[in-house]
C-alpha positions, 0 to 999 in steps of 0.5 A: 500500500502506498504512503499517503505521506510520499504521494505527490498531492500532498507534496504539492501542498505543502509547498503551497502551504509553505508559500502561504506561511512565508507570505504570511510572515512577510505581512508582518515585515511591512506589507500593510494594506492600503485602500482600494480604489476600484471604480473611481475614474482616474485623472490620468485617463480623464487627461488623456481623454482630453488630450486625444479631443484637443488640437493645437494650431488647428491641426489634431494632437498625435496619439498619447501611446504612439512610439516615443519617436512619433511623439518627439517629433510632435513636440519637436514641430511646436515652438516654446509656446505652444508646448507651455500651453499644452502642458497647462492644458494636459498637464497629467497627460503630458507630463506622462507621455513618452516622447515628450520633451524631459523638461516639459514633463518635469514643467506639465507634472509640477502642474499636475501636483499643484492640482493633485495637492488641492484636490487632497486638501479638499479631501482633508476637509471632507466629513465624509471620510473617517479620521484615517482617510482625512490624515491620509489625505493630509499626508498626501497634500504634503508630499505632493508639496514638496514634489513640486518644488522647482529643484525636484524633476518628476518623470511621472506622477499619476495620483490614481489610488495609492499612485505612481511617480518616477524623478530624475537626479542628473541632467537625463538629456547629457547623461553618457550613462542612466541607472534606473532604480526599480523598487519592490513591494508597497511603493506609493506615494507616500513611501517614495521617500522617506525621512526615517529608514530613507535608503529603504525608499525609492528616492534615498535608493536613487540618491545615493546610487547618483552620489556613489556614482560620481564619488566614483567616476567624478568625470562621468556625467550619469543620471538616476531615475527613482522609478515607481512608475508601476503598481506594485504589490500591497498586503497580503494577496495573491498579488505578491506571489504571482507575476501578475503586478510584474508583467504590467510592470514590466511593459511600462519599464520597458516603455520608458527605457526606449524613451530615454533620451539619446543612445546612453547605456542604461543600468537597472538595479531591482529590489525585492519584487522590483527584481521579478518585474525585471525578470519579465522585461528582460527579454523585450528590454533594448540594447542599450540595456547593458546591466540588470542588477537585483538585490534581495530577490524572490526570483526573476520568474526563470530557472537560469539568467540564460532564459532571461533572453536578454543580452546584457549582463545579470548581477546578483546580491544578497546580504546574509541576514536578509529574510527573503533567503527563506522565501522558497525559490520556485514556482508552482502553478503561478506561485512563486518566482523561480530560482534563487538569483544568487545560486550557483546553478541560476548563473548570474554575476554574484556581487558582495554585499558586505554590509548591507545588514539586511533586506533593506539596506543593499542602497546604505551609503558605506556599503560594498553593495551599494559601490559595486551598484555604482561601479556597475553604472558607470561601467568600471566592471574592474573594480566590482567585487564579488561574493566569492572573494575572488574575480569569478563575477567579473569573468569574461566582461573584458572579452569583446561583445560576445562577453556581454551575455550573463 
């Protein structure tokens, strides 16, 4: 008589249990719930909406998900004029539309956050929602206040639920070299930035990675983008541990790779889940992506770097205290994200992370993680140091093009 203990059901659910525990446990470690917005209309559609009725010197505006070329050469026809009065007019659409003008885009979405700010403040007075909603709306208010200030370069702002943003550090139009940050689990716009725990947060992550980098290449003229452009998951639901917020994710990375300005190489750093919606770009990614790096990473939804399909190079670091190494390393029927990147068997460039101290702290200034991080971006491949102690990551990166494939 067979076991009941060794039969493959009750293998396969005790793997699905242990997912269940792990997400679990992982709710306990800051994956908190926010507040749904299903069937409110969103002002980013509303914009775009009104973009596609409009027109500008009599002639009707272009498609707003037209390619990036298209678009430029929009934006390229108009004089300075004309381009102030459409971003005033379609501020949210065009302060999100790829292929715009980058500076145009900063300009249209100060706009759009002074109109997101008044909206919030209203909200603030509104009886209607509870004590909570009130000082949520007060929080936002505020945050995007100091968004708005002139010294601050929002790529993208959308104010739809718990919203999206992206900001520049850098001058984007000369950079010979742009690094993306692409963060991981419960990124709003409340948690874009941080006072406290800040190199946890998009823009203290960003910040940090643009000082390393000119602390060292000070003659590299590079720039970083903070990238929160896409939902992210929240809470516990199945959200977290499918590739289903990464595939949507995935798309809008790679819509804004292609239009980064000029031919620059580009650098991704993924954290945390930030590292599966990666994984799922990577195949359709440009060439000019020449590095993808993830730190902390459940799986990039692929059992080898080579399945990634992508040609540019995969770097791989975790810190030794970091909790997301318990999380179980494989996928079954669309739970899980795969392989452990920084497993032998995966194949990717397995960086030091000494320091880091945890899942949060791969960005924290003084850490080894956080150097190779710039080392990388501005493609001083010869001075990254490698989990191993010794050159074992860096094989093979000096050998031609043909080398540049992890």
């Amino acid at each position: 008589m067979t076991s009941f203990d060794s039969s493959p059901q009750l293998n396969a659910w005790r793997t699905l249990l242990a997912l269940a525990v792990v997400f679990v446990m992982l709710a306990t470690t800051g994956w908190t719930a926010v507040r749904d917005h299903k069937g409110e209309s969103s002002p980013l559609e509303a914009a775009r909406s009104a973009w596609e009725r409009g027109s500008i010197g009599g002639h009707a505006l272009p498609d707003p998900d037209g390619p990036a070329a298209r678009l430029g050469h929009f934006f390229a026809s108009l004089d300075e004029g004309q381009r102030d009065r459409l971003a005033r007019r379609y501020p949210l659409a065009v302060g999100n539309m790829n292929g715009a003008p980058v500076d145009l885009r900063y300009r249209a979405n100060r706009i759009a956050l002074a109109q997101a700010r008044k909206v919030e403040r209203q909200r603030m007075r509104d009886k209607r929602l509870s004590p909570l909603g009130q000082q949520e709306a007060e929080r936002r208010m505020k945050r995007f206040g100091v968004m708005m200030r002139p010294s601050r370069h929002v790529l993208a702002f959308d104010p739809m639920g718990t919203g999206r943003m992206a900001e520049v550090f850098g001058d984007l139009d000369t950079a010979r070299r742009v690094s993306v940050v692409v963060p991981g689990v419960d990124t709003t716009v409340l948690t874009f930035e941080r006072t406290f725990r800040k190199y946890s947060a998009p823009v203290g992550m960003a910040k940090a990675l643009y000082r390393e980098e000119r602390a060292v290449d000070p003659r590299a003229r590079t720039a970083v983008i903070a990238w929160a452009d896409y939902t992210t998951p929240v809470g516990i639901g199945v959200d977290a541990a499918t590739a289903m917020r990464a595939e949507s994710g995935a798309v809008r990375l790679d819509s804004l790779v292609r239009a980064l300005p000029g031919r620059s190489p580009v650098a991704l750093y993924c954290h945390s889940y930030g590292s599966v919606v990666c994984g799922v770009a990577a195949r359709t990614l440009p060439d000019r992506v020449t590095d993808i790096t993830v730190a902390g990473s459940p799986g990039m939804r692929a059992e080898k770097a080579s399945q990634l399909g992508t040609g540019a190079h995969v770097w791989a670091a975790r810190d030794s205290g970091d909790w997301i190494q318990d999380v179980p390393h494989l996928e079954v029927g669309g739970l899980g994200h795969g392989a452990d990147p920084v497993s032998g068997g995966f194949g990717a460039r397995v960086l030091s992370a000494a320091g880091a101290a945890g899942h949060t702290g791969y960005f924290e200034p003084g850490t080894q993680s956080l150097r190779n991080f710039a080392e990388i971006g501005t493609g001083t491949y010869r001075d990254v140091r490698c989990a191993s102690g010794d050159g074992a990551c860096r094989k093979g990166l000096f050998g031609g093009a043909a080398a540049r494939r992890a």
